[in-house]
C-alpha positions in Angstrom: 4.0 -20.2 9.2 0.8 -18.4 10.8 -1.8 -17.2 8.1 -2.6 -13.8 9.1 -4.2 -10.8 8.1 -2.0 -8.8 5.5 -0.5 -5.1 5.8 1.3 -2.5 4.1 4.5 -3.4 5.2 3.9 -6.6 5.4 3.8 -6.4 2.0 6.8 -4.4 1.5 8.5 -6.7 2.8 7.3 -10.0 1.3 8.0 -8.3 -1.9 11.5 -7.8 -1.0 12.2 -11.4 0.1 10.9 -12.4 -3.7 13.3 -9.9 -5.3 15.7 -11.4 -3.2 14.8 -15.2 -4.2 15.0 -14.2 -7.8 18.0 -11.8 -8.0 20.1 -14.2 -5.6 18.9 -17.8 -6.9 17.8 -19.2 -10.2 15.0 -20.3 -8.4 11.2 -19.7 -9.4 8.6 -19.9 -6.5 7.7 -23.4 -7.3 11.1 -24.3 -7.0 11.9 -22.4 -4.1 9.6 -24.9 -2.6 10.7 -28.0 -3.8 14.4 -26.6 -2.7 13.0 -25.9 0.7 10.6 -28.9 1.2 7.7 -26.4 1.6 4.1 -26.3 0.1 4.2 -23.9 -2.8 1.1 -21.7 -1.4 3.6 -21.4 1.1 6.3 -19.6 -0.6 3.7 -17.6 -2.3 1.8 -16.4 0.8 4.8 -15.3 2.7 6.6 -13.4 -0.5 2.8 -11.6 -0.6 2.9 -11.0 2.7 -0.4 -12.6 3.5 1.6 -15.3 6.3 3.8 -14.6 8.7 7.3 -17.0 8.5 8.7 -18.0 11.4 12.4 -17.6 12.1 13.0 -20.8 11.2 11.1 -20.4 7.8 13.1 -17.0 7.6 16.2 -18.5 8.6 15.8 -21.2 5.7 15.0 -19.1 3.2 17.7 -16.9 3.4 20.1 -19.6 3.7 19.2 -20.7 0.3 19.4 -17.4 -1.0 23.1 -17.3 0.6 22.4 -14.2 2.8 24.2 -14.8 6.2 23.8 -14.4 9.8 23.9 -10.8 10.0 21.6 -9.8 7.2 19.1 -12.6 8.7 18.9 -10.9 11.8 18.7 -7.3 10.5 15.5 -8.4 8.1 13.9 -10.6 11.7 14.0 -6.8 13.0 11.9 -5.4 10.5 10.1 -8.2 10.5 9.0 -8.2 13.7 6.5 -5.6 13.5 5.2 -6.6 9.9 1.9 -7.9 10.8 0.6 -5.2 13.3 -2.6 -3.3 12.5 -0.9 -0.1 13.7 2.7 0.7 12.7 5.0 3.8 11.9 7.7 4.8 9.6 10.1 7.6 9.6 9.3 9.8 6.6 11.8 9.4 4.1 10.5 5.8 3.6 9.8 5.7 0.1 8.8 2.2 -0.8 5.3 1.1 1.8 3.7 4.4 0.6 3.9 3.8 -3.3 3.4 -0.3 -3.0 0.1 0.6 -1.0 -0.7 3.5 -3.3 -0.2 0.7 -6.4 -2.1 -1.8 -4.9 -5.3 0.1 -4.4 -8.3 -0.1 -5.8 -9.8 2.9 -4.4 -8.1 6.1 -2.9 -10.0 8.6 -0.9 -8.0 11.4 0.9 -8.3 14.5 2.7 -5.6 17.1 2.9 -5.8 20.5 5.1 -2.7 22.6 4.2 -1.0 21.4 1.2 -2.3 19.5 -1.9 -1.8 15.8 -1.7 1.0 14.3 -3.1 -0.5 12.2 -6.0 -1.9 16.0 -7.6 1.3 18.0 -6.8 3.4 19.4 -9.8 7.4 19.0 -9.7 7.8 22.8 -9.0 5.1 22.4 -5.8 6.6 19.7 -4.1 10.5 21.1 -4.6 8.9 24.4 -3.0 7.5 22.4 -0.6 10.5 20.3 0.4 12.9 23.3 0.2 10.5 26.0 2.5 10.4 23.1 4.8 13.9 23.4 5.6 14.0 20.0 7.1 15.3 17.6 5.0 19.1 17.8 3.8 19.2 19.5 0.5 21.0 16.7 -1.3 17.8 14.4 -0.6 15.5 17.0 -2.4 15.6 15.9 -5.6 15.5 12.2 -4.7 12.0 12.9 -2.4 10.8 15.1 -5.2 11.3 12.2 -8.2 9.9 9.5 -5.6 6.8 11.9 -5.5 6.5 12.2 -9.0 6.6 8.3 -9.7 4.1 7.3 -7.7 1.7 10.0 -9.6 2.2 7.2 -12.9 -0.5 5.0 -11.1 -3.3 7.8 -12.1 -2.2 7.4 -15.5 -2.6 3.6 -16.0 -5.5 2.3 -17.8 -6.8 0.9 -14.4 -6.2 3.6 -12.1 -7.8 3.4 -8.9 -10.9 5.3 -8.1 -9.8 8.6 -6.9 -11.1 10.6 -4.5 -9.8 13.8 -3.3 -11.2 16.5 -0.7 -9.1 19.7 -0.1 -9.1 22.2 2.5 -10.0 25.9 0.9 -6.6 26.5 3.2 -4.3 24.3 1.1 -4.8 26.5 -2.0 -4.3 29.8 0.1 -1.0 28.4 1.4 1.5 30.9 0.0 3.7 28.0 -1.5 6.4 30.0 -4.4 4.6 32.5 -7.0 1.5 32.8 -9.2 3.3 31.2 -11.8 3.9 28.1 -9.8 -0.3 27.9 -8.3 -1.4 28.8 -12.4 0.4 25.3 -13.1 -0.8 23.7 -9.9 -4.3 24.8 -10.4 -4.0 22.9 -13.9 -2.9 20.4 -12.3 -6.1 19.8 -10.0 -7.9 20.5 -12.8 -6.9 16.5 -14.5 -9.4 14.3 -15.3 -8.1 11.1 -13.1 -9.7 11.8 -10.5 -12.4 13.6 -8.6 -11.8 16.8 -6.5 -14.0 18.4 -3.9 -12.8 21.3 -2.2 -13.9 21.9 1.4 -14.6 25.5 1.9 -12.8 28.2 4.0 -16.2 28.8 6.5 -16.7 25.3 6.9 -13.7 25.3 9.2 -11.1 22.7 9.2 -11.0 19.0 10.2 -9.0 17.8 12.9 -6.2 16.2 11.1 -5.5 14.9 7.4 -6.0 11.1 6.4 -6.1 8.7 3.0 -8.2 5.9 3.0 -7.1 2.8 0.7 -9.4 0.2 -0.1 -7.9 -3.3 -2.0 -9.2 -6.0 -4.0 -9.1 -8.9 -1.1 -7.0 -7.1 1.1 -7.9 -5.4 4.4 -8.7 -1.7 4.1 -5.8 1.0 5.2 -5.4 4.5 7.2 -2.5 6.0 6.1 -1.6 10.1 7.9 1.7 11.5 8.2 3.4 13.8 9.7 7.1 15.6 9.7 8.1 13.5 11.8 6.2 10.4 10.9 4.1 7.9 8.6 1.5 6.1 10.5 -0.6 3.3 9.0 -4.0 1.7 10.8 -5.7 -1.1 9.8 -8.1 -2.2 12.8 -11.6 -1.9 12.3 -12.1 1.3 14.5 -9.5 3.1 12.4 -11.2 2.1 9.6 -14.7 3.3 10.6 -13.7 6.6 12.3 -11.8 7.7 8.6 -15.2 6.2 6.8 -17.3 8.9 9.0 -14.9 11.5 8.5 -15.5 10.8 4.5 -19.4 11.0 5.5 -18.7 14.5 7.0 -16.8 15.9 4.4 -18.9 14.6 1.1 -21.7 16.3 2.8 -20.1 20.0 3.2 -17.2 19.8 0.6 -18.3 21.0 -3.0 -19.3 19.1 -5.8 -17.0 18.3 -8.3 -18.4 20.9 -10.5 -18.7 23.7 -8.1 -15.3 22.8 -6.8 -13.3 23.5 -10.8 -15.8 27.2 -10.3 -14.3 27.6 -7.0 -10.8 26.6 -8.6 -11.3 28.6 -12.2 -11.7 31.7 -8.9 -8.3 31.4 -7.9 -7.5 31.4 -11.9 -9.0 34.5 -12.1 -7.2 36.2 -9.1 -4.3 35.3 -10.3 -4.7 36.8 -13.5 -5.4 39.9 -12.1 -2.4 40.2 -10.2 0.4 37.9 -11.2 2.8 39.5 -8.5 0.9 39.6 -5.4 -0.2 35.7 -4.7 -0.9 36.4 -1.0 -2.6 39.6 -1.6 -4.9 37.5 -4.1 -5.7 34.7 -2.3 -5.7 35.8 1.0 
């Protein structure tokens, strides 16, 4: 076992080989030790994913939790790449994203063309996932109740410190109609967080990006594409995202100026329910 520094999917899947000790064995950690001759920080670091097993330690423990050959060498594949400071996932992975996003402490994002997915409403993201026209319409509903889950972590009495900066462009992205921006509008509008809008003449950022800071563990870079989730967690990553956060807390609006800016689009909206573009064009 090689102690290590801890990631996201590390994580993931240390958290899956507990699930697996406890729904497949009788076992408790301490147990699981005494069953496999281990240390018991042992069991606990690797089920934390803050150790690396080896094959052999992977090998064992999924012997005792009666999993065979094959399933042993499909986990060692994902496995491989659980400890590297730079890794992606396709996009449909549902499970790194909200266990980082529970974990966190502190949570500061910015997003360019579309309002993050921690603040979206139900009717924004199915508009989003169904104008996309890329992923298969019986997945839709399943994406969209994924997103809406992870939101429950902004409702817990220790929420993590929230930080959002939006591009003026995300809320002039003409996503459904004025009855579906009046309810997302609200919704940025919650007190769980803080939201700074980055105005139109500022210009826009390079890319979009979500910094996520932990307890004890390592800081994260999280950015993702259609095609993609990437996550960084080497100190250059770390440091370029930190200066972006510098850049953009000293253009972006206050948090009161930013609900002014947002009771604005309100107020176009009111004025002409039927004509979104025309309004906030």
């Amino acid at each position: 076992m090689t102690a290590i520094i801890s990631t996201p999917y590390s994580r993931e899947l240390g958290d899956e080989l507990r699930r697996l000790r406890e729904t497949c064995t009788s076992l408790n950690g301490r147990a699981m030790a005494v069953q496999l001759g281990w240390d018991p920080s042992k069991v606990s670091d690797i089920e934390l994913g803050k150790a690396r097993a080896s094959q052999v330690d992977l090998a064992q423990y999924m012997a005792t939790c009666g999993k065979n050959l094959e399933y042993l060498e499909q986990f060692n594949r994902r496995y491989h790449n659980a400890f590297d400071l730079y890794f992606a996932q396709v996009p449909d992975n549902l499970t790194t994203l909200a266990m980082t996003e529970a974990m966190a402490k502190k949570i500061v994002s910015y997003d360019i063309l579309t309002v993050h997915g921690l603040l979206q409403t139900e009717r924004y993201a199915w508009e989003l996932f169904t104008d996309g026209q890329i992923e298969a319409p019986e997945d839709i509903a399943e994406y969209v109740r994924a997103r809406m889950e992870r939101q429950t972590i902004l409702r817990r009495p220790n929420r993590p410190e929230c930080t959002f900066y939006v591009h003026e462009l995300a809320l002039r992205m003409h996503v459904g109609n004025a009855s579906l921006w009046a309810e997302q509008y609200r919704r940025l509008l919650w007190k769980t967080h803080v939201l700074r809008i980055v105005p139109a003449d500022v210009g826009a950022f390079r890319s979009a990006a979500t910094l996520y800071e932990f307890g004890k563990a390592a800081p994260v870079v999280y950015t993702e594409t259609d095609t993609a989730q990437v996550y960084a967690q080497d100190n250059i990553a770390v440091a370029r995202t930190r200066r972006l956060f510098a850049r953009l807390d000293a253009v972006a609006l206050d948090a009161e100026q930013s609900k002014s800016k947002l009771a604005e689009y309100v107020s176009g909206l009111r004025e002409d329910r039927h004509d979104l573009g025309t309004d906030l064009a």
